[in-house]
C-alpha positions in Angstrom: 224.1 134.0 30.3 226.0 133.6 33.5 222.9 132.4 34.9 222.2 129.7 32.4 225.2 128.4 32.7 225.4 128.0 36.6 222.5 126.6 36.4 223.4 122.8 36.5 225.3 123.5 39.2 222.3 125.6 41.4 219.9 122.9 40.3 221.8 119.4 39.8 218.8 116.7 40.1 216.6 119.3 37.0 219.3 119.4 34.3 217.2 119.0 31.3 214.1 119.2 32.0 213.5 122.8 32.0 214.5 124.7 28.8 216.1 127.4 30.3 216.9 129.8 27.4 213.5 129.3 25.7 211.8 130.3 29.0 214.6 133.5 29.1 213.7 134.2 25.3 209.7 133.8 26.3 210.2 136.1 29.0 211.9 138.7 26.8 209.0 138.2 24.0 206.6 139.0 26.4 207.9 142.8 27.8 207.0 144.5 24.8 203.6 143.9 25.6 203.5 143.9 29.8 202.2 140.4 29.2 202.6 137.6 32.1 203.5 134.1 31.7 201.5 131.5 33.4 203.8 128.1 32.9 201.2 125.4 32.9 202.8 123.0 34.6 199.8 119.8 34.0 201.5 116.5 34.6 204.7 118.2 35.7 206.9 116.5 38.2 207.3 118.8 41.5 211.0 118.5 40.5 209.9 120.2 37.1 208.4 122.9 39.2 210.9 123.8 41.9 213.3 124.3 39.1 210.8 126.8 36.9 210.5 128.6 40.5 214.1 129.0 41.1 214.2 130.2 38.1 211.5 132.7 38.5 208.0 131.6 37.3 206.0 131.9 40.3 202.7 131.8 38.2 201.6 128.3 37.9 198.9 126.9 35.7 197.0 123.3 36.5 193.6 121.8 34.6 193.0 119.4 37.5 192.4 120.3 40.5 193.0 117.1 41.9 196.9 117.3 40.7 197.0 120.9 41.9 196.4 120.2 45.7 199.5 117.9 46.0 202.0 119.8 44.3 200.7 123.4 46.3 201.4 121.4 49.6 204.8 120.4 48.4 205.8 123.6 47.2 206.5 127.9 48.5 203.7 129.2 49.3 204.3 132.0 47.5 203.4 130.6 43.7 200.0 131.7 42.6 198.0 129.3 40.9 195.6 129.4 38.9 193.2 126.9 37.8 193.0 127.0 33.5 191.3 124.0 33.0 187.5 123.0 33.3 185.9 123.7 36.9 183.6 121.4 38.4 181.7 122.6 40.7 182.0 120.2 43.4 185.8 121.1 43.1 185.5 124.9 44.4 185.8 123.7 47.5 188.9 122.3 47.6 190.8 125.5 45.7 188.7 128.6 47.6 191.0 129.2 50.5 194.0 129.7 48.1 193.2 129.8 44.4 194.7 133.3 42.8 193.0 133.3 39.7 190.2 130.9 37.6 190.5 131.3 34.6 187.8 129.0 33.3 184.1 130.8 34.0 181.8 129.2 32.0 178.6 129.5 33.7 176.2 132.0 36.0 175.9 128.6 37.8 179.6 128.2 38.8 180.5 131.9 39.4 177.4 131.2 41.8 179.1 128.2 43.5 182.7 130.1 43.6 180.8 133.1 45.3 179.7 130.3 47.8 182.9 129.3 48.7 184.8 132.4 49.0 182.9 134.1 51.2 183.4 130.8 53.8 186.8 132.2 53.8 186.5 135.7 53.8 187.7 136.1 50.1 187.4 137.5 47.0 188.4 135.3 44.3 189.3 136.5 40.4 187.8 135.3 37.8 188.0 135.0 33.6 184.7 134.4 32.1 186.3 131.5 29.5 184.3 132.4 25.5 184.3 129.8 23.1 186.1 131.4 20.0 187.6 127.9 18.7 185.5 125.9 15.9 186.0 122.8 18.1 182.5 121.6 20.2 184.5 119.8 22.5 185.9 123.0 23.9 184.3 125.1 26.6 183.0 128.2 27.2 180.0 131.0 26.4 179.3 132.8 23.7 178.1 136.7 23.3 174.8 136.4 23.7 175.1 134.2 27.1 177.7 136.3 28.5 175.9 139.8 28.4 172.8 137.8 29.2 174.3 137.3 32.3 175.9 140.5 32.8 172.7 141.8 32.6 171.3 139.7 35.9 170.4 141.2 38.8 171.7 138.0 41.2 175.2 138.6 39.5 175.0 142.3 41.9 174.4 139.5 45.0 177.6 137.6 44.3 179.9 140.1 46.3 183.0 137.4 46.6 183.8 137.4 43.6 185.8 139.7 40.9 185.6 139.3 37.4 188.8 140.3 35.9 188.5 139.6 32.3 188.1 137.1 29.4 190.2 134.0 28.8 189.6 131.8 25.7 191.3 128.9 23.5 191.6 129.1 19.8 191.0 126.2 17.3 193.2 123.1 17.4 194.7 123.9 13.5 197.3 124.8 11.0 195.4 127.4 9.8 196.8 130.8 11.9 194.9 132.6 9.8 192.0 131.4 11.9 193.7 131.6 14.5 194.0 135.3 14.6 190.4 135.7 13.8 189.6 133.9 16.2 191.7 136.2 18.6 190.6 139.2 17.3 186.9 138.3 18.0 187.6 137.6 21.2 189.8 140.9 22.1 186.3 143.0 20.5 184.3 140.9 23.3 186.9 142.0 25.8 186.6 145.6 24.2 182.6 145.6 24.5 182.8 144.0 27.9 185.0 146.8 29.3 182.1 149.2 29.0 179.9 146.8 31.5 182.9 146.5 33.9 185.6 149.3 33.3 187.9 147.3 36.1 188.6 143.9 33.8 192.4 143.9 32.7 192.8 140.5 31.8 192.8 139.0 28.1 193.8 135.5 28.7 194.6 133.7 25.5 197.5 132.1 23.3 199.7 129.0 24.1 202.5 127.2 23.2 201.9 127.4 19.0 200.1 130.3 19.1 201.2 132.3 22.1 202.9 135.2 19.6 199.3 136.0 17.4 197.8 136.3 20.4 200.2 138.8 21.9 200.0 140.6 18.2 195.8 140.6 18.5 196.0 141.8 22.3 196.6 139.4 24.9 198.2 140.5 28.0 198.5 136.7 29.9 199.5 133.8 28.2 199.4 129.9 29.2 202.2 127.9 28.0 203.4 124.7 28.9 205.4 121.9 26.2 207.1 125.3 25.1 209.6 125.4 28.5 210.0 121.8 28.8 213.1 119.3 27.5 
């Protein structure tokens, strides 16, 4: 409480437009179930995001790399990022000397090209293979059958740059949380099935803003929200 309210007085040019006790209840929400917050901060102001990391969040979420490389040169080099959105593959490039975690897989073809880039730089990136769970077409991402199609490739063995950590994946655009939370609960029995190909993946990436709290309930352990911690 003390915190909150020195606040405007620590951070005089953000008043309003971070939602400090929402991200202080989030926070609290999420310890029951050891789950991180990655506050996606697309089309955020670096304002916006000096004040989230002084109060904290050091786990930043962009869909574009193109806005990403601007605000990591303006801000501590100690934030992670992680790219959530769609991945090009022409864009690897550009994130591979510094990108913490990609949560957006969706092909053999660009674990391939982030495998490339890494090893230029003597990395190993993380990565979430991205399923589509939502009803939506215009969403990305593979299905069972392609993902243990791939897991069962030979050339994935050859692709030593890279980790893959877990599953990330984004529910249907709808009022209906009964969905929702089927569609969650599909996806943790991927993540389930998949931990028996690769014992090591920890990461279920799923639930945002409106949904964030059925996917914590169906098993998520990361969570990417955004409108949620701004004024």
């Amino acid at each position: 409480m003390l915190f909150a309210l020195l606040l405007p007085v620590l951070l005089p040019n953000f008043a309003g437009m971070i939602r400090t006790e929402v991200i202080q209840a989030v926070l609290e929400e999420l310890k029951p179930y050891n789950a991180t917050l990655v506050a996606v901060t697309k089309t955020r102001s670096i304002e916006d995001l000096q004040a989230l990391y002084q109060l904290g969040l050091h786990i930043f979420g962009e869909n574009r790399v193109q806005e990403m490389l601007p605000k990591r040169e303006a801000l501590p080099n100690d934030i992670q990022w992680h790219l959530i959105g769609h991945l090009q593959t022409n864009k690897v490039k550009y994130i591979a000397p510094f990108i913490a975690l990609i949560h957006s897989v969706d092909s053999f073809k660009l674990l391939q090209e982030i495998n490339k880039h890494a090893q230029k730089h003597n990395r190993t990136i993380a990565c979430l293979l991205q399923m589509h769970i939502a009803q939506e077409e215009t969403k990305f991402g593979m299905d069972e059958r392609e993902l243990f199609t791939m897991l069962e490739s030979p050339e994935l063995l050859e692709l030593e740059n890279i980790r893959i950590a877990g599953l990330m994946g984004m529910a249907s655009n709808t009022d209906d949380m009964q969905q929702v939370r089927r569609e969650f609960a599909g996806l943790r029995q991927t993540f389930e099935k998949l931990k028996y190909w690769l014992p090591d993946i920890h990461i279920l990436s799923m639930g945002m803003s409106n949904d964030y709290r059925i996917a914590l309930e169906e098993g998520s352990n990361m969570v990417r929200i955004g409108s949620k911690l701004f004024a």
